[in-house]
N, CA, C and O atoms as a Tinker XYZ file with bonds, in Angstrom:
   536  protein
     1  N    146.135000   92.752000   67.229000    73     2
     2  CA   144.788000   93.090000   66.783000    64     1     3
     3  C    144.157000   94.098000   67.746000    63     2     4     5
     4  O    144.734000   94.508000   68.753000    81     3
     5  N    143.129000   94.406000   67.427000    73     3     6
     6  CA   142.513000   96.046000   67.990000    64     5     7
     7  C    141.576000   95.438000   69.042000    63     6     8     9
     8  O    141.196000   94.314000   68.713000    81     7
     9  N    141.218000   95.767000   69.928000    73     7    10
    10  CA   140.379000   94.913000   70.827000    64     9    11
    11  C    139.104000   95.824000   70.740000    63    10    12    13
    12  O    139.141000   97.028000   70.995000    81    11
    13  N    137.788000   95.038000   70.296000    73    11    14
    14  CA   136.426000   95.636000   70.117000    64    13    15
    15  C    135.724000   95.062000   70.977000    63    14    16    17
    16  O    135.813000   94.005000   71.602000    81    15
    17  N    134.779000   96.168000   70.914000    73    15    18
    18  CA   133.374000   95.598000   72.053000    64    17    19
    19  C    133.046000   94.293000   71.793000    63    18    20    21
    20  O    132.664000   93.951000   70.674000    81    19
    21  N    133.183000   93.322000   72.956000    73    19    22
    22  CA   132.336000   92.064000   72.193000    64    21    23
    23  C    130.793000   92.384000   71.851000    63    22    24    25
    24  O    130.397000   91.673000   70.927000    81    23
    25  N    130.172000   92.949000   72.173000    73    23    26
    26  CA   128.605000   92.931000   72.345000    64    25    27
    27  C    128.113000   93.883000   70.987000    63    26    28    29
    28  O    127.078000   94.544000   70.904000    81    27
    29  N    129.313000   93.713000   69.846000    73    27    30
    30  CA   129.100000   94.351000   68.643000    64    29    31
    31  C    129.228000   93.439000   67.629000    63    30    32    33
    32  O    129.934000   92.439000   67.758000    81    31
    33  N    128.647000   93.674000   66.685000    73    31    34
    34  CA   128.794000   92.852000   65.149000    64    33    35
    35  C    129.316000   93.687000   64.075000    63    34    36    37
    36  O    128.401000   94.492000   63.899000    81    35
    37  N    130.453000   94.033000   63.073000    73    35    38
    38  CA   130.598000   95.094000   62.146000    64    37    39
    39  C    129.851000   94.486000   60.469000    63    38    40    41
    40  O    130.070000   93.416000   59.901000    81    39
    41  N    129.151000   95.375000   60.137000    73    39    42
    42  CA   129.097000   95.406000   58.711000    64    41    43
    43  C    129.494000   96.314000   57.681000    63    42    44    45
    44  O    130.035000   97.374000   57.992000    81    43
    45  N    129.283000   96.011000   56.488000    73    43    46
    46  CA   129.659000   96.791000   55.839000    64    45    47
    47  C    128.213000   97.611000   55.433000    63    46    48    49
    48  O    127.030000   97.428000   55.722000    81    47
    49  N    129.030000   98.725000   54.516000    73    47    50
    50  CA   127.316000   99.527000   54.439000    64    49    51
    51  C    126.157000   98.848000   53.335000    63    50    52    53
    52  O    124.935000   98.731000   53.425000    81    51
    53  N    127.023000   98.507000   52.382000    73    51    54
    54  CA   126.359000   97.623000   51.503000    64    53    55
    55  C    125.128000   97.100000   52.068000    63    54    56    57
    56  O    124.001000   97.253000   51.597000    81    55
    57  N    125.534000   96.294000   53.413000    73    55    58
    58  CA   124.094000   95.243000   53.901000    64    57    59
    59  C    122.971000   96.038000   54.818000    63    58    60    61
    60  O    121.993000   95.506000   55.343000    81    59
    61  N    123.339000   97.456000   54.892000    73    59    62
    62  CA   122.355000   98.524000   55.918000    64    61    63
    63  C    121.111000   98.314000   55.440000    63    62    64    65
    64  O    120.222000   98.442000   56.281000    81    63
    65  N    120.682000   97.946000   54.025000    73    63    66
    66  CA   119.358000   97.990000   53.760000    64    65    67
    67  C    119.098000   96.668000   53.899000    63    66    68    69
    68  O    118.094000   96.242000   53.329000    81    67
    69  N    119.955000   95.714000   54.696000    73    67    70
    70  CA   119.224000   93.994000   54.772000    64    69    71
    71  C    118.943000   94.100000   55.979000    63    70    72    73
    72  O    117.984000   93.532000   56.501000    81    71
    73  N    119.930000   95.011000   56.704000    73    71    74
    74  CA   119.984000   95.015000   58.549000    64    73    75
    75  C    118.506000   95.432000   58.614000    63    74    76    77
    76  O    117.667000   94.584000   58.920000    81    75
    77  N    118.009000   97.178000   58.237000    73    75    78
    78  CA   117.250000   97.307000   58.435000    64    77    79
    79  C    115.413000   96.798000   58.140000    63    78    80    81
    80  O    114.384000   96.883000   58.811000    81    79
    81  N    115.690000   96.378000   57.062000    73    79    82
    82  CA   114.537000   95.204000   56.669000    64    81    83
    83  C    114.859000   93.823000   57.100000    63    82    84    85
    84  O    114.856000   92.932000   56.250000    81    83
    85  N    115.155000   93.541000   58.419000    73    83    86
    86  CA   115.631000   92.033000   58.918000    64    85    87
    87  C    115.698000   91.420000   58.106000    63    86    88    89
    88  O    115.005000   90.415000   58.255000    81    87
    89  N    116.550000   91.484000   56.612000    73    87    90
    90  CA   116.354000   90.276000   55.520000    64    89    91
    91  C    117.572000   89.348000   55.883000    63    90    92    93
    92  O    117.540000   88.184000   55.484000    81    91
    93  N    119.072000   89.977000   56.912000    73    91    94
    94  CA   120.049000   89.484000   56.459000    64    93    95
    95  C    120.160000   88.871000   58.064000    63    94    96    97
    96  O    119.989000   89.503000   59.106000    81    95
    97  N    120.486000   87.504000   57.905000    73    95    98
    98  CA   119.983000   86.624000   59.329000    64    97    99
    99  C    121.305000   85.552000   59.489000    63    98   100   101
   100  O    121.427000   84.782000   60.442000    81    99
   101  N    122.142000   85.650000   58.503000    73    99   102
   102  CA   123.278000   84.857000   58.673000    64   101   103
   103  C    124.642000   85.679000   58.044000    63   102   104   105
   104  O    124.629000   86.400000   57.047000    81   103
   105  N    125.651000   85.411000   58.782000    73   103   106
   106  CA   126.841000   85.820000   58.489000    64   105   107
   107  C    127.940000   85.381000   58.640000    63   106   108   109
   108  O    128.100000   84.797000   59.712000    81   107
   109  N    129.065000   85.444000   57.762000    73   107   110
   110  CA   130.480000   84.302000   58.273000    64   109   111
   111  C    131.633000   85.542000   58.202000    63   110   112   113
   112  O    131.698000   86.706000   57.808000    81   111
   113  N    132.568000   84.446000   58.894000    73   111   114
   114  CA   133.966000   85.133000   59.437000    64   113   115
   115  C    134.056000   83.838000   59.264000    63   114   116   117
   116  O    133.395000   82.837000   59.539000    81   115
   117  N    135.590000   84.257000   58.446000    73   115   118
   118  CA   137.202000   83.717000   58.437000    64   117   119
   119  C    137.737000   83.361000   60.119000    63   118   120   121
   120  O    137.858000   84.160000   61.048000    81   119
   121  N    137.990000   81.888000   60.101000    73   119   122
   122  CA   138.447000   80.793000   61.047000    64   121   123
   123  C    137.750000   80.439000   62.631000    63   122   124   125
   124  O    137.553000   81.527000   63.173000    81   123
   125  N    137.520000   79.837000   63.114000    73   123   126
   126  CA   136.854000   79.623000   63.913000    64   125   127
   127  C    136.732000   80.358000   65.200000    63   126   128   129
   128  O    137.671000   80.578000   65.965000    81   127
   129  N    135.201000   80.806000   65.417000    73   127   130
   130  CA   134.942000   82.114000   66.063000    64   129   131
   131  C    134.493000   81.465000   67.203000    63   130   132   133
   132  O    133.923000   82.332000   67.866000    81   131
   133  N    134.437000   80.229000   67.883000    73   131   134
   134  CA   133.744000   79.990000   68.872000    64   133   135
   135  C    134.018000   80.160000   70.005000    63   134   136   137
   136  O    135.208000   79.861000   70.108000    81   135
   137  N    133.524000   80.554000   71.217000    73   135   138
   138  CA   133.501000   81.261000   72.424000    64   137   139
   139  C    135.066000   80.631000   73.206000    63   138   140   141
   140  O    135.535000   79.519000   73.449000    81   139
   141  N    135.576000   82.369000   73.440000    73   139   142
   142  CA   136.675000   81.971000   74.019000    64   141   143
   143  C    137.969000   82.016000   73.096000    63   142   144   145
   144  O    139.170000   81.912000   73.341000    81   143
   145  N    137.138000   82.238000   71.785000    73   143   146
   146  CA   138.587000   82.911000   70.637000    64   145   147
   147  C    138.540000   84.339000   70.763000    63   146   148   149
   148  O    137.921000   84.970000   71.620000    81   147
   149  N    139.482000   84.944000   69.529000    73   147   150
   150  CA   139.431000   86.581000   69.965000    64   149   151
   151  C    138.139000   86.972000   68.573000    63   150   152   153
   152  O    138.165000   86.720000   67.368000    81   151
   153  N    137.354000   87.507000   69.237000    73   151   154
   154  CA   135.983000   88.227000   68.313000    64   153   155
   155  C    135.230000   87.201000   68.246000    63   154   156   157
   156  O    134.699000   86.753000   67.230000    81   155
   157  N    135.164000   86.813000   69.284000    73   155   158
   158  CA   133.608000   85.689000   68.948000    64   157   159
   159  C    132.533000   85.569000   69.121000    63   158   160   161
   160  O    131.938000   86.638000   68.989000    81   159
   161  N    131.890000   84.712000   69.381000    73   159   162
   162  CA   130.537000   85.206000   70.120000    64   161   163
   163  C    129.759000   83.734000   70.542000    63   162   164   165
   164  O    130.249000   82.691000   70.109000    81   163
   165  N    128.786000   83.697000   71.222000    73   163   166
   166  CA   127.983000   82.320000   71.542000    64   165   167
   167  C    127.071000   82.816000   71.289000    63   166   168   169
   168  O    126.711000   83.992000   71.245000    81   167
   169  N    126.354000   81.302000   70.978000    73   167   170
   170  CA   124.486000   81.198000   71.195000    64   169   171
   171  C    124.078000   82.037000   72.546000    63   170   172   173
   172  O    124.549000   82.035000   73.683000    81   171
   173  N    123.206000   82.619000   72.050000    73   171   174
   174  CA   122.606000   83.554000   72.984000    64   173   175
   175  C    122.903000   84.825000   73.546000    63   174   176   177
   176  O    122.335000   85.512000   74.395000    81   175
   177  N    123.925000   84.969000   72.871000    73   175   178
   178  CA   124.381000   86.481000   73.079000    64   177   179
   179  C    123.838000   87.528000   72.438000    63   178   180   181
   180  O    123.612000   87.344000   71.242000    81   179
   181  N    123.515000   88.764000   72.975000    73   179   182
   182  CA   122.508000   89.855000   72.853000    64   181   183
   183  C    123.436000   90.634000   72.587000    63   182   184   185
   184  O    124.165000   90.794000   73.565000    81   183
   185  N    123.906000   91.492000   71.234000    73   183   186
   186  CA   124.597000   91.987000   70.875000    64   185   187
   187  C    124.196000   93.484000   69.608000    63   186   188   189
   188  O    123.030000   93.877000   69.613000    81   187
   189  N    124.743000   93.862000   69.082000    73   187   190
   190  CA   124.032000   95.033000   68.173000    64   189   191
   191  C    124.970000   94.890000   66.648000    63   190   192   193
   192  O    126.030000   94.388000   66.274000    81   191
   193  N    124.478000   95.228000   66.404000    73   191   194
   194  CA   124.934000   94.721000   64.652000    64   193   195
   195  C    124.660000   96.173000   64.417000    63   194   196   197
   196  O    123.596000   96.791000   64.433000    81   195
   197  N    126.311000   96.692000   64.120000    73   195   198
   198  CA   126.492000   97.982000   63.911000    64   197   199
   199  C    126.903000   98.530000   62.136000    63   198   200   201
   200  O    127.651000   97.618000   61.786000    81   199
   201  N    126.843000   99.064000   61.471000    73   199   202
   202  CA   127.505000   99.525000   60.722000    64   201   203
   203  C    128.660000  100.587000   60.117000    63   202   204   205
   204  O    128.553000  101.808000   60.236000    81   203
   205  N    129.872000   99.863000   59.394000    73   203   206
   206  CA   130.514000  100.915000   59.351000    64   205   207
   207  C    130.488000  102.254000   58.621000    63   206   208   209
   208  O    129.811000  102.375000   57.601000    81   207
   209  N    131.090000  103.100000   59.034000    73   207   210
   210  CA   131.465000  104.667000   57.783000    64   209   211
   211  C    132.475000  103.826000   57.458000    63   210   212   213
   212  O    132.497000  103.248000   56.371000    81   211
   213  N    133.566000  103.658000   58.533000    73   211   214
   214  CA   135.334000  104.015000   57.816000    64   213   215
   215  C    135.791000  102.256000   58.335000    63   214   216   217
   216  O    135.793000  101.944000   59.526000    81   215
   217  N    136.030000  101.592000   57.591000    73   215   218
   218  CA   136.616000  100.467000   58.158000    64   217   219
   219  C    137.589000  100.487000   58.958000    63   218   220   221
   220  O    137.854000  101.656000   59.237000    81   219
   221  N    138.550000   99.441000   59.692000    73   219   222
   222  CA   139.641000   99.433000   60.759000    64   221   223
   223  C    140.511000   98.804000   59.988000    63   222   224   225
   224  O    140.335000   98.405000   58.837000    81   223
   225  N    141.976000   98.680000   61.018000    73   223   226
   226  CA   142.613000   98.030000   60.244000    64   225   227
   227  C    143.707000   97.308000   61.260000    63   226   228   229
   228  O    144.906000   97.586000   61.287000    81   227
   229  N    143.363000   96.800000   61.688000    73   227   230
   230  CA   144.137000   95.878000   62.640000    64   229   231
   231  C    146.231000   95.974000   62.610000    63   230   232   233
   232  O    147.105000   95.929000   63.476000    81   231
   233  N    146.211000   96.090000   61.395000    73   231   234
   234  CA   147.768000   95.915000   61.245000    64   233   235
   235  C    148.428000   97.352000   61.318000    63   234   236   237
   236  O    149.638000   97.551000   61.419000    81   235
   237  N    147.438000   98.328000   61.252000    73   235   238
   238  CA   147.212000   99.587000   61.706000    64   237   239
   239  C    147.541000  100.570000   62.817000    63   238   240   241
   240  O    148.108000  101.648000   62.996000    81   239
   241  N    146.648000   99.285000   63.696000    73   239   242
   242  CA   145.910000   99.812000   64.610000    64   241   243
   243  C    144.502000  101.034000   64.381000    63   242   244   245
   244  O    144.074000  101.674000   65.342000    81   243
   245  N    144.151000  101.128000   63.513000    73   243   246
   246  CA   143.143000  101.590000   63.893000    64   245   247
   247  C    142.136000  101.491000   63.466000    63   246   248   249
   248  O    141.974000  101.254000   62.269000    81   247
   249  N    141.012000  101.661000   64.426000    73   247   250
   250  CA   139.729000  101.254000   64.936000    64   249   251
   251  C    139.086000  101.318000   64.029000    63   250   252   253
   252  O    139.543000  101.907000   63.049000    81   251
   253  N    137.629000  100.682000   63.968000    73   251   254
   254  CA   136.961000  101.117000   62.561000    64   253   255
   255  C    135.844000  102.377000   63.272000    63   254   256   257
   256  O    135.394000  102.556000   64.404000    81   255
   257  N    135.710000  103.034000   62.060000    73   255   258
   258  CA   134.364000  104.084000   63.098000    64   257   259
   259  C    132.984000  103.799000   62.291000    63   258   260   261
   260  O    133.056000  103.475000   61.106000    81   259
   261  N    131.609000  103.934000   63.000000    73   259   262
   262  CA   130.356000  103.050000   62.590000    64   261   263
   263  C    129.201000  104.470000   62.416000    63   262   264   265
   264  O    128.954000  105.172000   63.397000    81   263
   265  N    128.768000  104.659000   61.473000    73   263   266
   266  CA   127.156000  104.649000   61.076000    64   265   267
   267  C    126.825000  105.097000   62.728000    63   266   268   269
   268  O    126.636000  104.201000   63.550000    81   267
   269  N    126.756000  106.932000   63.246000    73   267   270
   270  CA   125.693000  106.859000   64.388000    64   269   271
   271  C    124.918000  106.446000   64.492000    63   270   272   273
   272  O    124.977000  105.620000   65.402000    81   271
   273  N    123.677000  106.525000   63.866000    73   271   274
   274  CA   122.526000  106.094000   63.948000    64   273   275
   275  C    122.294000  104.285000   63.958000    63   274   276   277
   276  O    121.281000  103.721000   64.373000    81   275
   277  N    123.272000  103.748000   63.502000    73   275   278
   278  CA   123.210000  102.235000   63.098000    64   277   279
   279  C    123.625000  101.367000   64.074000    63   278   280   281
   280  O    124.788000  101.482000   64.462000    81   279
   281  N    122.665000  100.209000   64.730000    73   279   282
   282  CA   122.365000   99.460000   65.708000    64   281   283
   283  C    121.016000   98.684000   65.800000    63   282   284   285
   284  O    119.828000   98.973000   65.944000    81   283
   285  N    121.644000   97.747000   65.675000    73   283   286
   286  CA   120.478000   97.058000   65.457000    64   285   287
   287  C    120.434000   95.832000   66.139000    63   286   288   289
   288  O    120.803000   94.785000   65.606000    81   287
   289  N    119.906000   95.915000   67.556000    73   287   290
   290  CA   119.740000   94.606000   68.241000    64   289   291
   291  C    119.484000   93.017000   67.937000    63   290   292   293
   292  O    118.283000   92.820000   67.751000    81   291
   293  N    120.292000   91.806000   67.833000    73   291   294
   294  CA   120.151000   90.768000   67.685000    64   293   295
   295  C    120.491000   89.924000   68.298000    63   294   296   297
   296  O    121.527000   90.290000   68.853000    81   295
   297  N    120.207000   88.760000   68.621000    73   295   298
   298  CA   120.328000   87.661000   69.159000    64   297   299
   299  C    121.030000   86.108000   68.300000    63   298   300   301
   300  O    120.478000   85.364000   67.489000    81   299
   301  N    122.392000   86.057000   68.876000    73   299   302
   302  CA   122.813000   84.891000   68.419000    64   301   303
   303  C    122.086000   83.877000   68.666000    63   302   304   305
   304  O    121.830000   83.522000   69.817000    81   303
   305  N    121.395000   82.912000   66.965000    73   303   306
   306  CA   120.980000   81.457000   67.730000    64   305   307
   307  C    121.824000   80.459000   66.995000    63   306   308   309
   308  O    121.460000   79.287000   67.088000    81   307
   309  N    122.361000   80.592000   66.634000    73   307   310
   310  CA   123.372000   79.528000   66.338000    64   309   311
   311  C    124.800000   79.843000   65.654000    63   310   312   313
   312  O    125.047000   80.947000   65.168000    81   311
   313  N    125.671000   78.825000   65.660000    73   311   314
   314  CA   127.384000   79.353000   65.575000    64   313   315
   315  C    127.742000   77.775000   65.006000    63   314   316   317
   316  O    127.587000   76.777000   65.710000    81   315
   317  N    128.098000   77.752000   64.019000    73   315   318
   318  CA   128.270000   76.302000   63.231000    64   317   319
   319  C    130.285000   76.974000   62.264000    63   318   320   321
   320  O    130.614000   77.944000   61.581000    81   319
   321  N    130.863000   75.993000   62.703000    73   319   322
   322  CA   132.610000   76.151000   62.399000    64   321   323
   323  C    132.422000   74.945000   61.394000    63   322   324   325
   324  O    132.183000   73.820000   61.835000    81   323
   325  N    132.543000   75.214000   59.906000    73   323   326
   326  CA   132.946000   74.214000   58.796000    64   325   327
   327  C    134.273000   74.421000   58.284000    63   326   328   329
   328  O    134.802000   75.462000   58.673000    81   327
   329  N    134.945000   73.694000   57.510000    73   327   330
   330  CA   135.405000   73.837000   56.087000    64   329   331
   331  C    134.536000   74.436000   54.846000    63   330   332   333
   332  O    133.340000   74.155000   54.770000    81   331
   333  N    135.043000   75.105000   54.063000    73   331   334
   334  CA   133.888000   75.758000   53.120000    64   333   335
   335  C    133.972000   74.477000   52.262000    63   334   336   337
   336  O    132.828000   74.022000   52.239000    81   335
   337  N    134.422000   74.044000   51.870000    73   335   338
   338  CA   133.947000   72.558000   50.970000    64   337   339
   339  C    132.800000   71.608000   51.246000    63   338   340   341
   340  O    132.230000   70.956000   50.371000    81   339
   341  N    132.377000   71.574000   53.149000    73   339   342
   342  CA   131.179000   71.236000   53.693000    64   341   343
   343  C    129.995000   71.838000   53.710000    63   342   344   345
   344  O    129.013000   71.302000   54.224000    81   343
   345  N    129.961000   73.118000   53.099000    73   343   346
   346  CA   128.954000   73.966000   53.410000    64   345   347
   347  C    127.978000   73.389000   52.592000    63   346   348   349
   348  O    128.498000   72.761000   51.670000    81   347
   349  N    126.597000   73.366000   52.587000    73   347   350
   350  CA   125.805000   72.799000   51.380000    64   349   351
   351  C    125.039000   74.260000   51.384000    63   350   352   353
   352  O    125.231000   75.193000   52.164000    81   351
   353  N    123.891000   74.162000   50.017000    73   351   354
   354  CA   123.171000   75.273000   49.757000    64   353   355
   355  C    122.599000   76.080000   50.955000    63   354   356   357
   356  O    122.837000   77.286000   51.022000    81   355
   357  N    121.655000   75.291000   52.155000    73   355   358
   358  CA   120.995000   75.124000   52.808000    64   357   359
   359  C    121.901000   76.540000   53.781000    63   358   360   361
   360  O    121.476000   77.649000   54.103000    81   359
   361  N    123.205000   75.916000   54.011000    73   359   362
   362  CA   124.264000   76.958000   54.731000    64   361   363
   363  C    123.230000   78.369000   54.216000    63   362   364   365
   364  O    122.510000   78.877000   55.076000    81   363
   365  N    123.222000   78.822000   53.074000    73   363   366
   366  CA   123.350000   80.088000   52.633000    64   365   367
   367  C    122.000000   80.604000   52.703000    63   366   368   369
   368  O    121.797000   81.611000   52.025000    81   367
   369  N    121.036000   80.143000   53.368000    73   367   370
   370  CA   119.324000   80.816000   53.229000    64   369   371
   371  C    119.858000   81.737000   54.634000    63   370   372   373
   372  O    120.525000   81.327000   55.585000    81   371
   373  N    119.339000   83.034000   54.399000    73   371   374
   374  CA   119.707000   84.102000   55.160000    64   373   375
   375  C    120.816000   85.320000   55.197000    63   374   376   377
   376  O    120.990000   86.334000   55.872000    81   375
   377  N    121.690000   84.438000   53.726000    73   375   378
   378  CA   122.814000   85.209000   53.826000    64   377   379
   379  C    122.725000   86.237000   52.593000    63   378   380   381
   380  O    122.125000   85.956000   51.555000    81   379
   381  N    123.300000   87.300000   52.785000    73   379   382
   382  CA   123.298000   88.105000   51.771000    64   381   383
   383  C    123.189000   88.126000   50.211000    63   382   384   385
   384  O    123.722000   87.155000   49.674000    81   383
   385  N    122.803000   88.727000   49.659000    73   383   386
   386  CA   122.955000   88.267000   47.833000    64   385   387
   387  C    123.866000   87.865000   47.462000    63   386   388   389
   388  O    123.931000   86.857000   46.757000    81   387
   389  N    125.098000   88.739000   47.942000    73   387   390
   390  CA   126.888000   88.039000   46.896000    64   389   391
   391  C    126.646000   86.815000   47.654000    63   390   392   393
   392  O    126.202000   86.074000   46.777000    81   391
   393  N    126.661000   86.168000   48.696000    73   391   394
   394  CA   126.968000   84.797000   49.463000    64   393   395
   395  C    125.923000   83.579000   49.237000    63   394   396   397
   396  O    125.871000   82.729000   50.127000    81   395
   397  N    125.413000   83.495000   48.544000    73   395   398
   398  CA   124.616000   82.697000   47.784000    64   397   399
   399  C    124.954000   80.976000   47.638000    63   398   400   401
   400  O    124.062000   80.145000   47.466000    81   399
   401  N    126.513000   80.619000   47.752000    73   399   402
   402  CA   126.835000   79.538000   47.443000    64   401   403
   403  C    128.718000   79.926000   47.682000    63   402   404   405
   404  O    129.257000   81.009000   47.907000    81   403
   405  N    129.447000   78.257000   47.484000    73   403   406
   406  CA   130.855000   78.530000   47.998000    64   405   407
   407  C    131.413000   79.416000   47.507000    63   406   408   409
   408  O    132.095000   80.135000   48.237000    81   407
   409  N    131.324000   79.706000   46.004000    73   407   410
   410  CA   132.269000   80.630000   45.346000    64   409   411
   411  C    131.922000   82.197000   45.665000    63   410   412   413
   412  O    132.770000   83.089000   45.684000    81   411
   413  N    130.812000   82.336000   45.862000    73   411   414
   414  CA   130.691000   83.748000   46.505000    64   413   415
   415  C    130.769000   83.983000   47.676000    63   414   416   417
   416  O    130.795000   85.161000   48.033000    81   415
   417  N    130.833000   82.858000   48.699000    73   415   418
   418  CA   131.529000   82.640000   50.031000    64   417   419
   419  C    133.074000   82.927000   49.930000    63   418   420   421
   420  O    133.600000   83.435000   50.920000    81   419
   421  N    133.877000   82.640000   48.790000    73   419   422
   422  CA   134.857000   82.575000   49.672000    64   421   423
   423  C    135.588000   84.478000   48.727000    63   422   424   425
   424  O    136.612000   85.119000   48.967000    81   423
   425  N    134.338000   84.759000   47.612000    73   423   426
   426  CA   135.101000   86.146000   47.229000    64   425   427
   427  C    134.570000   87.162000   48.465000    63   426   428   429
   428  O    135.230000   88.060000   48.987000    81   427
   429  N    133.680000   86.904000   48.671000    73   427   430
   430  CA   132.930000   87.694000   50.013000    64   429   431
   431  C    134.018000   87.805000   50.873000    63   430   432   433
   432  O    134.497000   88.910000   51.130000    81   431
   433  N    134.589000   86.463000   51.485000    73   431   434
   434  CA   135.951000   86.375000   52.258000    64   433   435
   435  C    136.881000   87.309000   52.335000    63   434   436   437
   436  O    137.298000   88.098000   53.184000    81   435
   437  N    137.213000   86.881000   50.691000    73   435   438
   438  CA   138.013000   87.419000   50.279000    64   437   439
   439  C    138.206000   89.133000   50.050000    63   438   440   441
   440  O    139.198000   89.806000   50.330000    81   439
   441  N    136.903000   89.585000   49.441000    73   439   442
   442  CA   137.139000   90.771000   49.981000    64   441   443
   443  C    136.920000   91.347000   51.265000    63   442   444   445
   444  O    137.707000   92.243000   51.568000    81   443
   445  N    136.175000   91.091000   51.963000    73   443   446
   446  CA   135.747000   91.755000   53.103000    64   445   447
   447  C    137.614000   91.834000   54.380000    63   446   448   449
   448  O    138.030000   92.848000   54.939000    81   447
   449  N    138.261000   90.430000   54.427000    73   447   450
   450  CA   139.563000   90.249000   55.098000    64   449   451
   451  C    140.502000   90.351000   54.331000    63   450   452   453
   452  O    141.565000   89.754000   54.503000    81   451
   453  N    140.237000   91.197000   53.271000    73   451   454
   454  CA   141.901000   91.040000   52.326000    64   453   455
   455  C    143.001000   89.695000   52.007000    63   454   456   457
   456  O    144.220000   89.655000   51.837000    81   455
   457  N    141.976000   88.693000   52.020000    73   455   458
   458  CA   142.278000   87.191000   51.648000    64   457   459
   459  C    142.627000   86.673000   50.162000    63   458   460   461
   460  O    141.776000   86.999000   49.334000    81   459
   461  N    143.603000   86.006000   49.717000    73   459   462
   462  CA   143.627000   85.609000   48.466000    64   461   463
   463  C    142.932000   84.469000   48.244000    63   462   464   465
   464  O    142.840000   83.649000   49.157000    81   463
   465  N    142.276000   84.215000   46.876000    73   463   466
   466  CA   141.830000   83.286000   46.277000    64   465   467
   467  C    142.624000   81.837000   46.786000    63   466   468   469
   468  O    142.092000   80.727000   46.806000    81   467
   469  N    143.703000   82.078000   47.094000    73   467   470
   470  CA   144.957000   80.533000   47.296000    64   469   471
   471  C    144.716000   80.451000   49.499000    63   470   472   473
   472  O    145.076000   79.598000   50.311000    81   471
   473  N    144.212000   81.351000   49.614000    73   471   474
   474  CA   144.421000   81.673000   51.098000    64   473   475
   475  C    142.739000   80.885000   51.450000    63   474   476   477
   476  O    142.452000   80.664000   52.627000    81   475
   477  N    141.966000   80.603000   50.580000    73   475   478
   478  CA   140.864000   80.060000   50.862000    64   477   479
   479  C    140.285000   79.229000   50.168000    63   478   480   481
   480  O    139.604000   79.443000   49.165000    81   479
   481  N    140.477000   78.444000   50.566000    73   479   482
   482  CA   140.414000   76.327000   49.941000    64   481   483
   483  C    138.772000   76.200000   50.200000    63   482   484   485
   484  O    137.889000   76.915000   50.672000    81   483
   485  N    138.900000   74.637000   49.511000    73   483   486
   486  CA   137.500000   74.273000   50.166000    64   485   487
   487  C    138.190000   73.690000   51.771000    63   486   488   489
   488  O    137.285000   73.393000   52.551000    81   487
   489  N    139.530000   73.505000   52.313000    73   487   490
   490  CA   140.261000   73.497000   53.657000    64   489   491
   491  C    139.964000   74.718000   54.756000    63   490   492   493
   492  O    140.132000   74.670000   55.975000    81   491
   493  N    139.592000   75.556000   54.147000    73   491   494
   494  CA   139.394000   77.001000   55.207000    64   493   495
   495  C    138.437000   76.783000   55.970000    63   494   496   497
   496  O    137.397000   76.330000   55.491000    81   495
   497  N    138.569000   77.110000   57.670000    73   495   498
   498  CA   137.786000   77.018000   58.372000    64   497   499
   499  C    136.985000   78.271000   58.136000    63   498   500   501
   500  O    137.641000   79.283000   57.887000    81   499
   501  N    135.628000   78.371000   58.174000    73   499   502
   502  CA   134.745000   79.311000   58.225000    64   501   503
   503  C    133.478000   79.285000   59.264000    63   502   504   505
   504  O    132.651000   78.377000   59.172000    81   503
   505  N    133.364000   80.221000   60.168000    73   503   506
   506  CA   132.579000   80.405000   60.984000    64   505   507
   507  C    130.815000   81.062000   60.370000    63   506   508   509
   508  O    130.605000   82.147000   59.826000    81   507
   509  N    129.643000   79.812000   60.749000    73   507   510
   510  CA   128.481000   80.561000   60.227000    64   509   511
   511  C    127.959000   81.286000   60.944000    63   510   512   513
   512  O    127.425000   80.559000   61.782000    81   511
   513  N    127.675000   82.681000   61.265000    73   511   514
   514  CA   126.889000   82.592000   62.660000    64   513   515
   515  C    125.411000   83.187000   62.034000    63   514   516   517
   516  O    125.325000   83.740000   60.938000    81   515
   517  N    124.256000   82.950000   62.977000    73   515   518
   518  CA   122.978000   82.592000   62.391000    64   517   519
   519  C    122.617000   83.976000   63.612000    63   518   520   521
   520  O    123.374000   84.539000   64.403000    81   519
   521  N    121.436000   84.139000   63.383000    73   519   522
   522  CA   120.776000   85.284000   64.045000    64   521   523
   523  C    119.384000   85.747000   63.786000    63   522   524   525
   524  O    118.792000   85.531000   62.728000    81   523
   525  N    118.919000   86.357000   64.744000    73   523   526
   526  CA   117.611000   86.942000   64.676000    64   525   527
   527  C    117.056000   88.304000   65.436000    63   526   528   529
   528  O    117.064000   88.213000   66.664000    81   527
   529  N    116.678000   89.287000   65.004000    73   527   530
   530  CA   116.604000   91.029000   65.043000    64   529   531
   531  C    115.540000   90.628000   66.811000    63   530   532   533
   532  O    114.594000   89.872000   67.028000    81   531
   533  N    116.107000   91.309000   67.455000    73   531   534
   534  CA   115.452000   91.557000   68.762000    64   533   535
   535  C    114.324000   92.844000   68.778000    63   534   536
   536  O    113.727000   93.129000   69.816000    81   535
């Protein structure tokens, strides 16, 4: 895998107009991200939530490249590791329009990591991480 700044968050461009109107305050990644895995992050980490032009590609090698202008300071306040079968509604206040509930949790997944429908159970670990615009 490609080794990135920790003190970055990637999005896609789609969510540039949630970043910049602080609407979008929660976000998940595929398997458990908690401090001390590779791309993770903790409570309280001061980081920038960047956006991409060109995505990366790990199997690649190469890097993704981001939106100059796009950075947007935030603060991790919370990091919650479920199964998506545990998630209840409540999970999803903050999260983007497609992510609304499990089944658009796990196509979100699915597209964003090139994941199959069979590759994500209500068994899949999924990382929530929660946030707020500095």
């Amino acid at each position: 895998m490609i080794e990135l700044p920790k003190d970055e968050m990637a999005f896609r461009r789609i969510y540039l107009h949630l970043l910049r109107n602080k609407l979008l305050t929660v976000t998940f990644r595929p398997r458990n991200m908690i401090v001390d895995s590779f791309r993770s992050y903790s409570v309280g980490d001061r980081i920038k939530a960047k956006v991409l032009k060109n995505v990366g590609a790990d199997w690649a090698k190469i890097p993704p490249k981001f939106i100059d202008d796009s950075g947007f300071p935030i603060l991790i306040t919370d990091i919650t590791v479920k199964r998506v079968g545990d998630f209840t509604s409540a999970d999803f206040e903050g999260s983007s329009p497609d992510v609304k509930d499990k089944k658009g949790l796990v196509y979100h997944l699915g597209l964003i990591y090139n994941l199959s429908v069979d590759e994500l159970t209500d068994d899949t670990i999924v990382t929530k991480i929660k946030f707020e615009y500095l």
